[in-house]
N, C-alpha and C positions, 0 to 999 in steps of 0.2 A: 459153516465149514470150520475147520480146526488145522489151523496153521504152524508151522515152524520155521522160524525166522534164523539164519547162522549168519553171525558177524562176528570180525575178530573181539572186539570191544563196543560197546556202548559209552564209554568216557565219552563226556561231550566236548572236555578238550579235543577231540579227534577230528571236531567239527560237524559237515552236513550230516551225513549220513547216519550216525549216532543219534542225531537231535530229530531227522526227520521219521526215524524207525520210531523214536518215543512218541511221539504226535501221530503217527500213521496206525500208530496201537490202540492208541485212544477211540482215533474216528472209527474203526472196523471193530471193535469191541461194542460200539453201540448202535452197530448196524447188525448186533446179532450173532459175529463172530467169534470165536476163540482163536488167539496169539498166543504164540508163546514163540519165547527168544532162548536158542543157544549161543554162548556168547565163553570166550577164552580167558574174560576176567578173572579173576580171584573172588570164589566168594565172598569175604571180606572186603570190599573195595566199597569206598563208600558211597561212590555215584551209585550203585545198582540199589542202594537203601529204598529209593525214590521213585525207580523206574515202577512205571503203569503198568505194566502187564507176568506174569509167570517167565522168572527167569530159569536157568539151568545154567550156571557158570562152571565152568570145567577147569579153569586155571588155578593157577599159571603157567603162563608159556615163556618159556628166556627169549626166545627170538621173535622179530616183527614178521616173519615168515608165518607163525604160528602151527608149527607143528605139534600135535598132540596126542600122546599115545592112547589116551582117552575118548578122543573125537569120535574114531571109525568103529569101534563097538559099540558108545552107546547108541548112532547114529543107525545100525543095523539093529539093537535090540530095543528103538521105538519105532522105529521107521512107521510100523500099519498103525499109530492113535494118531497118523497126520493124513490129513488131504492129498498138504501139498508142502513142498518144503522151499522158500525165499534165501536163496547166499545175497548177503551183499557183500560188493567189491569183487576184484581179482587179485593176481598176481600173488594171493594165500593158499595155505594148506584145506583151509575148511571148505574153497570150491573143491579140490581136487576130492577130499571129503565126502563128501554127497555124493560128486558121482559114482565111486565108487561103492558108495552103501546102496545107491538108488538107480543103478541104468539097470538097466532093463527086466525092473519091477512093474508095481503098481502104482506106485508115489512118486508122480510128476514133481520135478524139480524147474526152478526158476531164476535167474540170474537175473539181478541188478547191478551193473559195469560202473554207476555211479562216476560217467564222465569219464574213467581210467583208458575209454580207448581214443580218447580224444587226439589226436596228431600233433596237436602243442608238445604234449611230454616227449614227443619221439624228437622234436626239433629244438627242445631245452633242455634234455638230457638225453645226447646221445649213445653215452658210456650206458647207460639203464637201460637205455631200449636195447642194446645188443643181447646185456644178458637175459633181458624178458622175449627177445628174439626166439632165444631157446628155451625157455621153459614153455612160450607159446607151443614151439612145436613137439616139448617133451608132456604139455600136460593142457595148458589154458583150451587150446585148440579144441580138444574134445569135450572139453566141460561146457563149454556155447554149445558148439552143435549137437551135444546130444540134451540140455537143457528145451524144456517143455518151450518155453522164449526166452530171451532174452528182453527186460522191462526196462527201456528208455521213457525218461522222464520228459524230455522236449522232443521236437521232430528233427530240430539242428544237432541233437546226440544221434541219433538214430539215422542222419545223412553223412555223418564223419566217422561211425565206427566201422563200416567195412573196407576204408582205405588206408588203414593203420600197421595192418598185421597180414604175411598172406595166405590163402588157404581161408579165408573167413568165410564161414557158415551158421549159420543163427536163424531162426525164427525172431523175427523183434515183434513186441508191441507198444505201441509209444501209451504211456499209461500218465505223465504227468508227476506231482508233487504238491503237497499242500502244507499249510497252517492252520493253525487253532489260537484262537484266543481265549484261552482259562483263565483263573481266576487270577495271577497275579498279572495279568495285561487290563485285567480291570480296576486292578490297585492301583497299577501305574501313574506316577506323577510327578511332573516336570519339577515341581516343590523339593521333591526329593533327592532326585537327581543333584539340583543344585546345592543340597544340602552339605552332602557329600562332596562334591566339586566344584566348592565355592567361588572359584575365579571364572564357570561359564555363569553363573548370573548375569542378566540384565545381557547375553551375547547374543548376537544371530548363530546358530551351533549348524556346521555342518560337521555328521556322522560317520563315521569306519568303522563298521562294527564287522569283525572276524578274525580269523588267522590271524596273526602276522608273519606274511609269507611272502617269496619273491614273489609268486603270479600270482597275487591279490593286487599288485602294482600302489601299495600304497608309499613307495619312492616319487611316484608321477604323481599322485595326491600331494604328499607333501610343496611338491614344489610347485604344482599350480596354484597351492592355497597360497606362497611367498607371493606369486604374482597379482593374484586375484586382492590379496589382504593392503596391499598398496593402496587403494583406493577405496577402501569398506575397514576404517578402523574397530566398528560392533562386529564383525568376523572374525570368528572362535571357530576352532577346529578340534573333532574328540576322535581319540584313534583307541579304539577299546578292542579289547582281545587277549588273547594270550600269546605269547611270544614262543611257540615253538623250534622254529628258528635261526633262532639267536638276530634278529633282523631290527628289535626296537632300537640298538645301539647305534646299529646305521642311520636309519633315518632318524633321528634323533639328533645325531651330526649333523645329517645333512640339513636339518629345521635350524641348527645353532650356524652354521654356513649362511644358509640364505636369510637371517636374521626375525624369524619370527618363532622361536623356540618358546617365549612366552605367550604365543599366542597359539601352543597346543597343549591339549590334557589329554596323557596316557594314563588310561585308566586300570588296564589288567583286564584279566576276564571278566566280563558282566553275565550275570543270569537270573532268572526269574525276576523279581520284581524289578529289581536294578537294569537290567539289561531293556525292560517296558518301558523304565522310566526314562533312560536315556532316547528312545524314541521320542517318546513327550515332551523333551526338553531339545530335539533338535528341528531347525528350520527345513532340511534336506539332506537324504541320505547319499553318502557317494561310494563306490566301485567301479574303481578302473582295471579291472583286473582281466589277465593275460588270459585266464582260462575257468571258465566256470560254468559247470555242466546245469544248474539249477538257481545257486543263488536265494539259501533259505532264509542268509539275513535281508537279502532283497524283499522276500515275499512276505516277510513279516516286518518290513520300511514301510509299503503298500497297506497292509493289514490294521497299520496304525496311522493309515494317512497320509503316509508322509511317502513328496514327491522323492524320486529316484535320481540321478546322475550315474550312470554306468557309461561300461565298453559295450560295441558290440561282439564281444567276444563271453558275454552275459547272456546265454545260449537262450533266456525269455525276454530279451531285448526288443523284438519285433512286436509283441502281445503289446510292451507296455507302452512303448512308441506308438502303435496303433490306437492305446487309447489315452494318451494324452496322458499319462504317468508322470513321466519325465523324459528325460533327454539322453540319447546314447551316442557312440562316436568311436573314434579309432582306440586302442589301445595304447596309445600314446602321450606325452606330453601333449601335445598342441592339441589333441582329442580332449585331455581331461580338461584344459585349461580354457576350451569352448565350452563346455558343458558349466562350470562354473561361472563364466562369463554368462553364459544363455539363462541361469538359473537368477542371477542378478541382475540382469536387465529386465526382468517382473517385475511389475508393481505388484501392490497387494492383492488388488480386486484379483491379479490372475495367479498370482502364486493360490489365492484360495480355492479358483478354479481346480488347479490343477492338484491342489490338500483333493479333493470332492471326488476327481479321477481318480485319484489314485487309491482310496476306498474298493469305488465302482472295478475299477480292474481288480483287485485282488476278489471281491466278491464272486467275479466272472471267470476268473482264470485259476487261482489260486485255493481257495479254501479248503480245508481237510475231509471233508465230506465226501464230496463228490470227489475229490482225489482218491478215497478209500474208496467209493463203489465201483471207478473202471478199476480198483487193481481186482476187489473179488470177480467181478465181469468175467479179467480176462483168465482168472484161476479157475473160475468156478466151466466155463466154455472149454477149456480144456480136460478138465476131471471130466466132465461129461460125455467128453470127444476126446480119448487120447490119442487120435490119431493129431488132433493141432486142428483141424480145417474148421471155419468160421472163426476164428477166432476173431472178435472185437476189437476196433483198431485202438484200446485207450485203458487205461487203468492208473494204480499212483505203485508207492513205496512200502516199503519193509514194515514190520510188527513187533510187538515186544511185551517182560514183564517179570517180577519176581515173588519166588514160592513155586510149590508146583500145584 
């Protein structure tokens, strides 16, 4: 099949969804498939240099809205070299986009919500949900229901998005999310890491890798590690990411507050080998975070071994609990601050146990592969049947690439 993936961006600043479209390109390119990504960058932009798969960048856009006067014509004059066509996200112009290039054609279209209807945002931003309120019922509305599905990655997204917004109608398939381990997760090494961030040698390191954002909750990491670090003087803490907003300053105070501001390394953004190595180089990965629909630095903590500490608000919480991963808990202080506790009350023989799980789970639940064959499943069950019926309860995420 021959695919077309619209996302506002691929910057992997921007996070999951960026990073899982570039890995989900990869697996279904060598299952046989053609991707190809339109995307609102700037051709010029250097992240697209890299990207795996045939891009088409149509930017720049001035606003995070992404409006493009570009979008809706070319979108109508490729529309028949695709199958099928994948938006990721909401609340942009390139859903509303498609549907209007593509209802009531021949070119099923498909929405991935990437967590954005989750009920958290309606109850931490209230001022935003009103005016997504109304654009729900000036435009969101009709781009689910009349989308071929709607592609939730867990079954806890796909049980929270029809009580968010009202009037919701969708088709869902719960299709998952996956990793790959290329060639610089095989470079990876913990040697290197400390190379670079001299002061975690010789640590027990526990991990933050992502955002740094309010509902990533690494304020409650912060100050469980002050608690937990009381009594485990080799406990190192690496908070790596990019600071989008503006959030490292606070917590940052708040570590120079509770008195262990030496005893954390802000790294900045990590990637590719860097960001491997720093897996290599930690004891356990932690996220306490308030909202998160997949958790792809999770699956690739798992993918390198390495046990977990999460919320149950880490919507693959139940999979990794079930197999002995690691440990999950309230979104909370006294949550995080169990999990860390529970993580050092191992000894070795079981923290190794649980290195060995946490493999075994990402092998079983996680990997790119099989992520890539439910998403063509559930594409390919409907190209077949566009009426929708059978459709397959499972598939993964978005595609990508540049050149044409």
């Amino acid at each position: 099949m021959r695919l077309l993936n619209v996302i506002r961006s691929v910057d992997p600043v921007r996070g999951g969804p960026a990073e899982g479209l570039r890995q989900s390109v990869v697996a279904t390119r060598a299952l046989g498939h053609c991707e190809e990504v339109l995307t609102l960058d700037a051709p010029g932009d250097a992240w697209l240099r890299d990207f795996p798969a045939p891009l088409h960048a149509l930017g720049p856009v001035a606003s995070t809205y992404g409006r493009s006067a570009a979008l809706l014509p070319w979108l109508r004059a490729h529309r028949e070299r695709y199958d099928a066509v994948i938006v990721h996200g909401l609340w942009q112009y390139p859903g509303l986009a498609v549907r209007r290039a593509l209802h009531g054609g021949s070119v099923p279209y498909f929405v991935y919500p990437h967590g954005m209807l989750d009920p958290w945002f309606r109850q931490r931003y209230p001022i935003k949900h009103a005016k997504k309120l109304l654009y729900w019922a000036a435009a969101e509305r009709a781009v689910l229901r009349d989308a071929a599905a709607l592609l939730c990655t867990t079954d806890e997204e796909a049980r929270l998005a029809p009580a968010t917004f009202p009037g919701y109608r969708a088709t869902t398939a719960v299709v998952g999310y996956g990793v790959a381990l290329g060639e610089a997760a095989a470079r990876a090494d913990a040697a290197l890491f400390h190379a670079v961030w001299p002061d975690t040698r010789g640590k027990r390191i526990v991990l933050f890798l992502g955002r740094l954002h309010p509902k990533k909750g690494g304020d409650l990491l912060v100050e469980a590690f002050a608690q937990a670090a009381r009594g485990v003087p080799e406990l190192h803490l690496v908070m790596a990411g990019p600071d989008g907003e503006g959030v490292r300053a606070q917590w940052q105070a708040l570590a120079a507050r509770l008195g262990v501001a030496e005893r954390i390394t802000w790294t900045g953004m990590l990637a590719g080998e860097a960001k491997w190595s720093a897996f290599k180089a930690a004891e356990v990965f932690a996220l306490p975070s308030h909202q998160e629909n997949f958790g792809m630095a999770v699956a690739e903590a798992l993918a390198m071994g390495l046990p977990v500490l999460i919320s149950d608000k880490v919507n693959i919480w139940r999979e990794i609990v079930a197999a002995g991963a690691g440990h999950a808990g309230p979104d909370t202080l006294a949550g995080t601050v169990d999990g860390l506790a529970r993580w050092l009350a191992h000894d070795e023989p079981a923290r190794r146990r649980m290195r060995e799980r946490a493999s075994a789970c990402f092998r079983s639940h996680f990997h790119i592969t099989s992520a890539a064959q439910r998403l063509i499943d559930v594409v390919a069950a409907h190209v077949r049947n566009p009426q929708g019926s059978g459709l397959p309860a499972a598939a993964i995420h978005g595609h990508a690439t540049f050149g044409d």
